[in-house]
C-alpha positions in Angstrom: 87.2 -8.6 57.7 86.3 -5.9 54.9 83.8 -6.8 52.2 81.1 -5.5 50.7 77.2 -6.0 49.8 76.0 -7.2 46.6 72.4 -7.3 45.8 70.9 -10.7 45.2 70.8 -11.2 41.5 67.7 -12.8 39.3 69.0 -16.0 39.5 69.5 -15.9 43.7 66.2 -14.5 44.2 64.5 -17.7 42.4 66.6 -20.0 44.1 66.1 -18.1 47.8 62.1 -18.3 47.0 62.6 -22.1 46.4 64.4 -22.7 49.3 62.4 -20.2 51.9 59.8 -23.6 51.2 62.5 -26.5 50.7 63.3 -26.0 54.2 59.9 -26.7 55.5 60.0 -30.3 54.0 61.1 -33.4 55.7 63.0 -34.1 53.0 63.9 -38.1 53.3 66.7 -39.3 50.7 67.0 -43.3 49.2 69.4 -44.6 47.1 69.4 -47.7 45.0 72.7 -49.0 43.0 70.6 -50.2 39.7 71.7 -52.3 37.1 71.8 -50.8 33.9 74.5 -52.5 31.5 72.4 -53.3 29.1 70.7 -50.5 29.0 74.3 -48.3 28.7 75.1 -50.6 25.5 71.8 -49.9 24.0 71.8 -46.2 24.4 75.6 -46.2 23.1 74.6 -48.2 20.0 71.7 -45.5 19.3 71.3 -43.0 16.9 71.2 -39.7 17.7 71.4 -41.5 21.8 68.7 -39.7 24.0 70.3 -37.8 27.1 70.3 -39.9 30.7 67.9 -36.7 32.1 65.4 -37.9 29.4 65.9 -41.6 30.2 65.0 -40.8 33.7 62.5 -38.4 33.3 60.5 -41.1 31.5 61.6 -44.0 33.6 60.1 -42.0 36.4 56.8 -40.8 34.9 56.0 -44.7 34.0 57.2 -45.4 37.7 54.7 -42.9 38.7 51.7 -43.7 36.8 51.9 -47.5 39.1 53.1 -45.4 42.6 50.3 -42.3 43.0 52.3 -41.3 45.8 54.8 -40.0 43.5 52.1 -37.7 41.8 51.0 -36.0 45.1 51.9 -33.2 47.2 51.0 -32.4 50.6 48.6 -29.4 50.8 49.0 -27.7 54.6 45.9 -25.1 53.8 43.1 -24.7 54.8 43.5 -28.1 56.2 46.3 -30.2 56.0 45.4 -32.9 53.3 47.2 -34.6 50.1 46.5 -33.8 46.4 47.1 -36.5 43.8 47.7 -35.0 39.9 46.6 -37.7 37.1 49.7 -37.3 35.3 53.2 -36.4 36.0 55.1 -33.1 35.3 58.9 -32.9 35.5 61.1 -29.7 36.4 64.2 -30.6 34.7 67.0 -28.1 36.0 68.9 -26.9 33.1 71.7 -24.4 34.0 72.7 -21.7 32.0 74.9 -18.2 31.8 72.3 -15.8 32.6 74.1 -12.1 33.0 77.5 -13.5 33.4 76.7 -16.4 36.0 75.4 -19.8 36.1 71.7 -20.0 36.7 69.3 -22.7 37.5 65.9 -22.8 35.4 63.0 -25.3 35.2 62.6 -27.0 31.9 58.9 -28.6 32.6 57.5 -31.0 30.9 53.8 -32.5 31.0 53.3 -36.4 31.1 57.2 -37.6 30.0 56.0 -41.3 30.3 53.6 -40.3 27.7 56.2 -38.5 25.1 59.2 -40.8 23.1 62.8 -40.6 24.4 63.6 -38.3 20.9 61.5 -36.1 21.9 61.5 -35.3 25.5 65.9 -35.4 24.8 65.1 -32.8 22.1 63.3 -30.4 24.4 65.6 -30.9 26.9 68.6 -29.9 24.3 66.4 -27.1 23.2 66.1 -25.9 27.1 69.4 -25.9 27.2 70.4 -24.0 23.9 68.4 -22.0 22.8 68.2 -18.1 23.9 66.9 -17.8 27.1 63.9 -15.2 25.7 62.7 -17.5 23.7 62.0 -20.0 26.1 58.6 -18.9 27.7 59.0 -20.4 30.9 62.9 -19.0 31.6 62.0 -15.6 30.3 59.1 -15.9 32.9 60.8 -17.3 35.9 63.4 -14.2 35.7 60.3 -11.3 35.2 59.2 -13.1 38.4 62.0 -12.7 40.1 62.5 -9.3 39.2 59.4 -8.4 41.0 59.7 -6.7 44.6 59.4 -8.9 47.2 56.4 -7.9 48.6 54.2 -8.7 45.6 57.0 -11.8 44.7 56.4 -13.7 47.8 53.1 -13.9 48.2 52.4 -14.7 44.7 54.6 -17.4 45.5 53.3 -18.7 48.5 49.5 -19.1 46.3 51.2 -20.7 44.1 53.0 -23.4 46.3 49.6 -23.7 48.2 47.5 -24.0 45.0 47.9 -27.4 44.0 47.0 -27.1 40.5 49.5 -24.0 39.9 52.0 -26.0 41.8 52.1 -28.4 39.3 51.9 -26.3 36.2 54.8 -24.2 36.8 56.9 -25.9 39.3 56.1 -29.4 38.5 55.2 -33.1 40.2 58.9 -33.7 40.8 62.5 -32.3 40.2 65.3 -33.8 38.1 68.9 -32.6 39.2 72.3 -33.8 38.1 75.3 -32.6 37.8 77.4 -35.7 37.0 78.2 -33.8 33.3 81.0 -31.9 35.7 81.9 -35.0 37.4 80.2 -34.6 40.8 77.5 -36.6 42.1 74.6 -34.4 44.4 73.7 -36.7 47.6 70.9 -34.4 49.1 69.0 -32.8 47.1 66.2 -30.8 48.9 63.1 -28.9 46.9 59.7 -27.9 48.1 58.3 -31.0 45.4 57.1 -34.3 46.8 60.3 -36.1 45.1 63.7 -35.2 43.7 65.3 -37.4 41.5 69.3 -37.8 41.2 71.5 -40.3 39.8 75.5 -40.3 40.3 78.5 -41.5 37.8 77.9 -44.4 35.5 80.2 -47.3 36.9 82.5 -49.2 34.7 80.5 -52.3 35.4 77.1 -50.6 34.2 76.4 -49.5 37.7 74.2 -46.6 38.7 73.1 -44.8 42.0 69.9 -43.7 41.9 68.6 -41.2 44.9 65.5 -40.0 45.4 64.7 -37.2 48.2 61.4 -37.7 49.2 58.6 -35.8 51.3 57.9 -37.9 54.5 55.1 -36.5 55.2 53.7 -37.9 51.5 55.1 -41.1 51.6 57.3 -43.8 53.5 60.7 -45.0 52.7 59.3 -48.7 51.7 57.1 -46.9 49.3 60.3 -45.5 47.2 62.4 -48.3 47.7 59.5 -50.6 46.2 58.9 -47.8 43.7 62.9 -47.8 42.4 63.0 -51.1 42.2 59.9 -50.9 39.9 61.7 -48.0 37.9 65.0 -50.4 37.5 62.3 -52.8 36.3 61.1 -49.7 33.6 64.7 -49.0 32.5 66.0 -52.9 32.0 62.1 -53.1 30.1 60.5 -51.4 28.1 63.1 -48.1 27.9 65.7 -50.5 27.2 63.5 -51.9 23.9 62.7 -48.1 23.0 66.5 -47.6 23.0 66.8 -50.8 21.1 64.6 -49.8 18.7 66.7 -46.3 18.0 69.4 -48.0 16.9 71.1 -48.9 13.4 69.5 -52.4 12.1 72.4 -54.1 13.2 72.5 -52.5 16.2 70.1 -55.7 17.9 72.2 -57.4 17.6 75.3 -55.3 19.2 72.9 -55.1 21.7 71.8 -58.2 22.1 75.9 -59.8 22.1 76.6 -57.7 24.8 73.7 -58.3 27.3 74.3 -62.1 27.3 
């Protein structure tokens, strides 16, 4: 068959780097149906309703800060060994047009348990509006990849080696969805200890929530105890946070439709 070459674009080299590593992890995935009816009623009854991304982002990040495994990364140099990060960053994946075709970028963001639902839904709206110079770490990502290869990949292999770059500008763990188009995502894989995925909200307040995992950092007992915790987060004290957005009578909308 006749065709013809086309050069990788920006937005293919940063994915190809990503997944030249992704490959190398024994990426495990887990999935838990969670119960959230209550929590869809209290998020519908907000004002100004945070976006599910933020929800989880946060739900995760508390999660975290009770399961360490969740803030490490397996380190193969100079020795193979763990690293464990205090807090928790999260690489949100925000797509956008970027020179006429869809491209994936990493909206990060430091400590989300530590940050309200307004606000981490703001920055993610922002991440996902506003131009793509202004953004520091999007205009970044795409001089990066503009870079020849030869100085691009090993900068990139120091910083997927250097634990403390790592987490700066990749990130503890990845949050990727793409329910919005009405698809779910079953595997994700990443070079990150954990991606995070949920599917379509069920009618009955019904949510899958998948977590690809690094074996080598953790077992699958440890995420299945650790999204049973994060249902626990959600149903708790997200779902009072989400109360508390709400109109004055909105308690007690809430409140009718949970019992």
């Amino acid at each position: 068959m006749r065709g013809h070459y086309k050069r990788l674009s920006l937005p293919r080299r940063t994915v190809t780097d990503l997944m030249r590593y992704a490959i190398k992890v024994p990426a495990i995935p887990a999935q838990r149906v969670m119960q959230l009816g209550a929590v869809v009623a209290a998020r519908k009854a907000a004002v100004n309703a945070p976006s599910w991304s933020s929800i989880f982002a946060k739900a995760f990040g508390i999660t975290a800060q009770a399961f360490p495994p969740l803030r490490q990364m397996f380190v193969p140099y100079p020795w193979p060994h763990l690293y464990e990060y205090d807090t928790s960053v999260a690489n949100i994946a925000v797509t956008r047009d970027y020179g006429g075709e869809g491209a994936v970028f990493g909206c990060i963001i430091k400590d989300p348990a530590a940050l309200s639902l307004a606000d981490l839904s703001a920055r993610i709206d922002n991440d996902a509006k506003a131009p793509i110079d202004s953004i520091r770490g999007f205009s970044r990502q795409m001089k990066f990849a503009s870079l020849p290869g030869l100085i691009r990949r090993p900068a990139f292999w120091i910083a997927m080696n250097a634990a403390r770059l790592r987490g700066r500008y990749f990130g503890t763990f990845a949050l990727s969805t793409i329910t919005s188009f009405g698809s779910e995502l079953i595997l994700t894989v990443s070079p990150l200890t954990t991606v995070l995925a949920y599917g379509m909200l069920q009618g009955d307040g019904t949510l899958a929530v998948r977590i690809t995992f690094d074996h080598r950092v953790m077992d699958g007992v440890t995420v299945a105890r650790a999204m049973e915790h994060m249902e626990g987060v959600l149903n708790g004290q997200l779902l009072r946070e989400l109360e508390a957005m709400q109109p004055q009578t909105g308690a007690g909308v809430t409140a009718a439709r949970r019992s």
